[in-house]
N, CA, C and O of each residue as an XYZ file, in Angstrom:
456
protein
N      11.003     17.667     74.481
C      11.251     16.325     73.940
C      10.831     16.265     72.484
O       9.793     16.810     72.109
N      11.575     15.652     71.723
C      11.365     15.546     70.405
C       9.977     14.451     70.021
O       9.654     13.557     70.803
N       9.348     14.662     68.884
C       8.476     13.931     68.935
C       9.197     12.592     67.891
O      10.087     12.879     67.091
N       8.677     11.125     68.034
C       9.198     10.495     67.491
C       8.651     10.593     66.018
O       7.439     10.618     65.807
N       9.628     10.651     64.955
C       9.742     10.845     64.042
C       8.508      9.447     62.921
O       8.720      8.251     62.721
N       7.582     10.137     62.555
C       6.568      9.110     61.753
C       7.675      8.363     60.579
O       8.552      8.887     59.892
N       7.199      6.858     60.685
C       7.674      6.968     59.217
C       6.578      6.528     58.460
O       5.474      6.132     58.833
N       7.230      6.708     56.933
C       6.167      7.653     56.062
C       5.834      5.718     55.620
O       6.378      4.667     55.960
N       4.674      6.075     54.724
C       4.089      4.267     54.437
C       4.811      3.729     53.692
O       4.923      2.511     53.546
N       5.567      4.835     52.958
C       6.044      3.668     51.967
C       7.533      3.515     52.570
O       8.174      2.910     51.711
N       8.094      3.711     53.321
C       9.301      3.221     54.088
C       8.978      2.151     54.753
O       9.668      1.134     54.680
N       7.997      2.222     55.419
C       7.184      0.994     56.529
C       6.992     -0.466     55.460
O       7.129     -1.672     55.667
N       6.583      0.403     54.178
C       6.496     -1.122     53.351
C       7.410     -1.581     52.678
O       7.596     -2.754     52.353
N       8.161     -0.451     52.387
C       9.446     -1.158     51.721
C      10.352     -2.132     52.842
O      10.993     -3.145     52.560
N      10.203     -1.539     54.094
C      11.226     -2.564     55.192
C      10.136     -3.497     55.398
O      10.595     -4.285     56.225
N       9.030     -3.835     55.136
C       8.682     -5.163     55.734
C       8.623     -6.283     54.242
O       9.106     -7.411     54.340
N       8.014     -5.830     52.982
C       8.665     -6.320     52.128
C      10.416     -6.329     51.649
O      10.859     -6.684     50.557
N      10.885     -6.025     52.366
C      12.317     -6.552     52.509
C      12.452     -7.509     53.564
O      12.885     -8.611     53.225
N      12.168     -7.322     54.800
C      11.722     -8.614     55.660
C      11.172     -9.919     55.383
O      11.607    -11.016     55.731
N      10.339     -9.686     54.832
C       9.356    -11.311     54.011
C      10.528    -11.639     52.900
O      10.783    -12.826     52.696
N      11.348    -10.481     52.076
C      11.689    -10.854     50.891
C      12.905    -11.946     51.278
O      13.180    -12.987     50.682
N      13.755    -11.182     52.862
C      14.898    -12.001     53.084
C      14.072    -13.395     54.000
O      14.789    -14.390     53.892
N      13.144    -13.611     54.610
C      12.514    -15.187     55.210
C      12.092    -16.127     54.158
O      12.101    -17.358     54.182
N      11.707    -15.283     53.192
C      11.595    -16.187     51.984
C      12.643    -16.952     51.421
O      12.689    -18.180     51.353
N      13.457    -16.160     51.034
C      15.148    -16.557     51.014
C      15.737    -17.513     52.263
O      16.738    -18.195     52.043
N      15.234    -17.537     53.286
C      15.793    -18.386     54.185
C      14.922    -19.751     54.687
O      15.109    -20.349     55.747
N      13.867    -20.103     53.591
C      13.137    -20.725     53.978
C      13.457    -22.111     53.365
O      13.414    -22.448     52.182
N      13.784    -22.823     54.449
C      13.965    -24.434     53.361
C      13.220    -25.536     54.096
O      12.535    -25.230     55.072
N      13.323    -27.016     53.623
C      13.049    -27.871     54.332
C      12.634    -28.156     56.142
O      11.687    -28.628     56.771
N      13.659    -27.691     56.377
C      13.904    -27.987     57.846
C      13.444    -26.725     58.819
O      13.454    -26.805     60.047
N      13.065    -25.623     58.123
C      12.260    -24.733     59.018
C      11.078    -23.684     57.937
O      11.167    -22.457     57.887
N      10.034    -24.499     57.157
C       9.334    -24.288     57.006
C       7.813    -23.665     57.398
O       7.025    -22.881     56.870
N       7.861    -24.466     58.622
C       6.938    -24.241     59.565
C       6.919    -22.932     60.276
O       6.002    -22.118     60.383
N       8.449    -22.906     60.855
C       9.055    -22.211     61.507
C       8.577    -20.321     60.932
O       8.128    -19.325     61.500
N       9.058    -20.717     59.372
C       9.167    -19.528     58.450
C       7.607    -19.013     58.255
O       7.171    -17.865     58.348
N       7.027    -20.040     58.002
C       5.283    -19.604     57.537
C       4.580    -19.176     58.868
O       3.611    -18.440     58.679
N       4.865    -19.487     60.219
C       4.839    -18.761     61.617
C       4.964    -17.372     61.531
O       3.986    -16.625     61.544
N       6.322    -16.923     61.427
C       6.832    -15.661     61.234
C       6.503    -14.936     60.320
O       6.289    -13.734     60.481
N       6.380    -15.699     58.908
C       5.441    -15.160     57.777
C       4.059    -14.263     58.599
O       3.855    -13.146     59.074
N       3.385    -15.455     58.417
C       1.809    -15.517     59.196
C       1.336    -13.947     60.090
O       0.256    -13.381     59.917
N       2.657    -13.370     61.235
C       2.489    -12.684     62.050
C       3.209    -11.275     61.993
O       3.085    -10.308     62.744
N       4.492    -11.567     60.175
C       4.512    -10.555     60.445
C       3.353     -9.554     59.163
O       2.996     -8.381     59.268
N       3.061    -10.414     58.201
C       1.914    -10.113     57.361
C       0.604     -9.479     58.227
O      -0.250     -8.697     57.808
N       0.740    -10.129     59.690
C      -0.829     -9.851     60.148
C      -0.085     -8.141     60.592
O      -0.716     -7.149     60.226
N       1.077     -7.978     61.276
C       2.004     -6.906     61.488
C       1.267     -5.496     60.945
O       0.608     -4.598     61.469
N       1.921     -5.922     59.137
C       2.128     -5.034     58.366
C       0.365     -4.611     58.275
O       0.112     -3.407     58.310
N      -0.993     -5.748     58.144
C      -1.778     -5.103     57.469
C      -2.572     -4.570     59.129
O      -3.584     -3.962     58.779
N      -2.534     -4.566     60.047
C      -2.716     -4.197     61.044
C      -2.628     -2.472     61.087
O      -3.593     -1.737     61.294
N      -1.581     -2.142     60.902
C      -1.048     -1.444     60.146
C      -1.594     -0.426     59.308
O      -1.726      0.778     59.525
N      -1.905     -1.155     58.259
C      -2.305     -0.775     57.044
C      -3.784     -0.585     57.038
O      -4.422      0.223     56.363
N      -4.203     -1.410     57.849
C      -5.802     -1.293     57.739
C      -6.429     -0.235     59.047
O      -7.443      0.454     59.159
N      -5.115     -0.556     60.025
C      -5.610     -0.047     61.397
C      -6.717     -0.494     61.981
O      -7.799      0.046     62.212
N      -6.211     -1.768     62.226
C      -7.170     -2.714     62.825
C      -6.349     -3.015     64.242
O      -5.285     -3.629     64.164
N      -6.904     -2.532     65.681
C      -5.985     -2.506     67.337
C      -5.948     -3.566     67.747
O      -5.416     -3.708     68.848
N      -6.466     -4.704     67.080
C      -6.328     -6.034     68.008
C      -5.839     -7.188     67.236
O      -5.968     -7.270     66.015
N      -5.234     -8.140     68.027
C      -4.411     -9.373     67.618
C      -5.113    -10.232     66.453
O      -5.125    -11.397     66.850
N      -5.579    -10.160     65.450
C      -6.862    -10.604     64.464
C      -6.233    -11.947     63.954
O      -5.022    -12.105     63.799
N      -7.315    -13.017     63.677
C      -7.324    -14.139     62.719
C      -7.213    -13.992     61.788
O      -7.818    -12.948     61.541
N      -6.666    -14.476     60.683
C      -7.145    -14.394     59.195
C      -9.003    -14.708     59.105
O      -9.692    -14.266     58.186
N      -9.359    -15.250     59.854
C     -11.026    -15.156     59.402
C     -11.535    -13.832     60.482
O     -12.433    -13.192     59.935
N     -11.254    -13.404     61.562
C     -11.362    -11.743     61.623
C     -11.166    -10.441     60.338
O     -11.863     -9.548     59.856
N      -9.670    -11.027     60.158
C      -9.187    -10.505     58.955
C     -10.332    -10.270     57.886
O     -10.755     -9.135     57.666
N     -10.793    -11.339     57.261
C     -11.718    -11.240     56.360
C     -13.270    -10.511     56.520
O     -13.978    -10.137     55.585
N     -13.506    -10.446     57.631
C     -14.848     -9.364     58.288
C     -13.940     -8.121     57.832
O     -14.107     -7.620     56.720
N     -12.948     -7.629     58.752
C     -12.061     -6.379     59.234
C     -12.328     -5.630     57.701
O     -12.814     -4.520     57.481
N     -11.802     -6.711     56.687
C     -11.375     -6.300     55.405
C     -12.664     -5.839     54.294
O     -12.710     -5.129     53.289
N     -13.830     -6.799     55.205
C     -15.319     -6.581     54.536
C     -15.326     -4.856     55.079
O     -15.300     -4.037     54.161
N     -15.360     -4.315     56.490
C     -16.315     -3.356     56.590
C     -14.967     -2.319     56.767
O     -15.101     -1.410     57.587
N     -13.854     -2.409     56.132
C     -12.938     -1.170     56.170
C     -13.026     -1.246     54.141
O     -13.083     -2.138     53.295
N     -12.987      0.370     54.157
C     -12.577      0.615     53.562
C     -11.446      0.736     52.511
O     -10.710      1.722     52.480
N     -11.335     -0.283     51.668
C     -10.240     -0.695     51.182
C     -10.507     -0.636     49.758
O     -11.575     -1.164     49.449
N      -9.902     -0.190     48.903
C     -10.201     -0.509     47.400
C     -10.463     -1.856     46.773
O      -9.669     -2.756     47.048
N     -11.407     -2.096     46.018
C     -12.275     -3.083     45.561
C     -11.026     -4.325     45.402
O     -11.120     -5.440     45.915
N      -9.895     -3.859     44.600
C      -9.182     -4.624     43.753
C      -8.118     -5.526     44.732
O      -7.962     -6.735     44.566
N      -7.478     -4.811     45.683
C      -6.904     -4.720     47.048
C      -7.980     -5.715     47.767
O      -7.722     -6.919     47.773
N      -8.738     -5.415     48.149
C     -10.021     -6.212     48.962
C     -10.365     -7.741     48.315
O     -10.576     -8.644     49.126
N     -10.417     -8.005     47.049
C     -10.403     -9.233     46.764
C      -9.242     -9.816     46.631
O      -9.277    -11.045     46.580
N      -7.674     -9.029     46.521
C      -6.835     -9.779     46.490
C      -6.314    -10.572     47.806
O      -5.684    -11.630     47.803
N      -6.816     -9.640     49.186
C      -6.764    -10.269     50.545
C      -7.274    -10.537     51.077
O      -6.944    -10.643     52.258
N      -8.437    -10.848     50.652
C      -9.372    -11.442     50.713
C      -9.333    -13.455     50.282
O      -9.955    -14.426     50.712
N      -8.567    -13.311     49.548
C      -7.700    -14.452     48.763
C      -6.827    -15.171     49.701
O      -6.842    -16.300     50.191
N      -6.026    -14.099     49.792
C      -4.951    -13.991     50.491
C      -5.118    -14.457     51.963
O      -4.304    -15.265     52.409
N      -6.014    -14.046     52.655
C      -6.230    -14.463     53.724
C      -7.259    -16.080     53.998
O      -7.432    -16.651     55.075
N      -7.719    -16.426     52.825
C      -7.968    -17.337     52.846
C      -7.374    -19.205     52.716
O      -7.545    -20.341     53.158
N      -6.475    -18.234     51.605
C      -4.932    -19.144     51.148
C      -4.306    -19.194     52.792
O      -4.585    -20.364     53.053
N      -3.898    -18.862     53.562
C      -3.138    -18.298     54.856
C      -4.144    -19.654     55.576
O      -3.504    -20.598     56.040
N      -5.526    -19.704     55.641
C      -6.274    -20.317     56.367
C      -5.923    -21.491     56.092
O      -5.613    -22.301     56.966
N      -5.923    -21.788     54.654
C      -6.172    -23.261     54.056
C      -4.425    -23.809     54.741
O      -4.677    -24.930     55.184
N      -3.433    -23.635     54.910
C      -2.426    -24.073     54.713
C      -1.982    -23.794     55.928
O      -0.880    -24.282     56.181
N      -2.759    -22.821     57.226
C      -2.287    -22.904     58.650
C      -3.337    -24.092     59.359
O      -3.534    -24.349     60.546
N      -3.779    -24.552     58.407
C      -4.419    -25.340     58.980
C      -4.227    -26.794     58.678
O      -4.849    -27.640     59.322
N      -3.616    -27.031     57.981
C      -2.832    -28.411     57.535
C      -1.432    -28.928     58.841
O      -0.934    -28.110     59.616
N      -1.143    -30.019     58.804
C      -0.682    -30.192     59.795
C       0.841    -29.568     59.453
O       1.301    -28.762     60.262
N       1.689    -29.954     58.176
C       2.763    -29.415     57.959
C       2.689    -28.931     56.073
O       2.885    -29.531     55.016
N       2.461    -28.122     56.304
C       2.216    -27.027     54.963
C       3.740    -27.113     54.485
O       4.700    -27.016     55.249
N       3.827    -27.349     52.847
C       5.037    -27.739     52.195
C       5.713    -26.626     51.906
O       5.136    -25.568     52.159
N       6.912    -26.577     51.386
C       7.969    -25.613     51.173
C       7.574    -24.893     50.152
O       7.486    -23.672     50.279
N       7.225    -25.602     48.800
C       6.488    -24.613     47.588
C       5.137    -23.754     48.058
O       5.056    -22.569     47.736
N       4.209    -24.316     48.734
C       3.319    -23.331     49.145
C       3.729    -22.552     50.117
O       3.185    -21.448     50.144
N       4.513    -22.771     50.925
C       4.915    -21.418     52.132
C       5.941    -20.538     51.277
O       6.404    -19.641     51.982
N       6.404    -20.524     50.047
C       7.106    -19.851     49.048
C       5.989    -19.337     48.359
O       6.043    -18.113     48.240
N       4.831    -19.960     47.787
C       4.593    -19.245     46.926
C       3.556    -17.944     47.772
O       3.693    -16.734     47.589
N       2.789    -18.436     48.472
C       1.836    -17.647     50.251
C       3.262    -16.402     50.093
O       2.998    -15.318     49.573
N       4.154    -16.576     50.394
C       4.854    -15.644     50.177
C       5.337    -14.380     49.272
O       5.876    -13.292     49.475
N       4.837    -15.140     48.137
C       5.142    -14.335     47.398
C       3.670    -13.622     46.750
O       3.554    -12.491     46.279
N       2.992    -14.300     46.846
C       1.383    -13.387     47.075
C       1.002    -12.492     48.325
O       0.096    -11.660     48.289
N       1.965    -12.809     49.686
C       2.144    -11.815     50.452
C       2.615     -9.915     50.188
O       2.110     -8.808     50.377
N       3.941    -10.544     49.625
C       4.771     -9.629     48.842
C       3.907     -8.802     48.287
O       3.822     -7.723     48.872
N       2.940     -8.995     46.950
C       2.163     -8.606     46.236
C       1.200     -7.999     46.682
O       1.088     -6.791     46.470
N       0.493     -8.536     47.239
C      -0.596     -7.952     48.119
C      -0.070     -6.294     49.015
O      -0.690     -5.231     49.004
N       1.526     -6.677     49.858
C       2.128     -5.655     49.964
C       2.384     -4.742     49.222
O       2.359     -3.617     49.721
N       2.706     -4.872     47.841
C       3.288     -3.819     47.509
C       1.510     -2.842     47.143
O       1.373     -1.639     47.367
N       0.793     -3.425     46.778
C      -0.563     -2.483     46.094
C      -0.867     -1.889     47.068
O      -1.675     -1.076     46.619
N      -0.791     -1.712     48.115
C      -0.867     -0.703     49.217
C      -0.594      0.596     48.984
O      -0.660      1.415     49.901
């Protein structure tokens, strides 16, 4: 049996920043919520991932996970940010269209320095 074929990190990140890049693009008024959901889980996805962290994590897990892994300084305060921004605005009752755009696009970012 063949073994399944790894893919390499930066394929893994280029298809999930293409993923966020096209929900971003599809994000309007009427399914905002909807979008910053899918945002939310597939960001937790990618750094799961990335950090190799095995379990279903919070953004305030996240922020421990991110304290005691090894991550470069610069990277570490930017999602560190990042995951805090995520807190402030999943926690509002309906988080607006410019901030689930812009969360997005500091997603993106955060992605690509990986």
């Amino acid at each position: 049996r063949k073994k399944k074929k790894e893919v390499s990190k930066e394929d893994f990140k280029k298809a999930y920043v293409n993923k966020i890049s096209l929900l971003k693009r599809s994000c309007h008024e009427n399914n905002a919520e909807n979008v910053f959901t899918q945002f939310s889980n597939e960001m937790r996805g990618f750094l799961a991932k990335m950090l190799d962290i095995k379990y279903q994590f919070t953004y305030d897990e996240l922020v421990n996970e991110i304290i005691v892994k090894k991550v470069e300084e610069g990277i570490k305060k930017d999602l560190i940010k990042f995951s805090n921004a995520m807190l402030e605005v999943g926690y509002r009752k309906k988080p607006n269209l410019k901030e689930i755009k812009e969360l997005i696009e500091k997603g993106i970012s955060v992605m690509k320095r990986f």
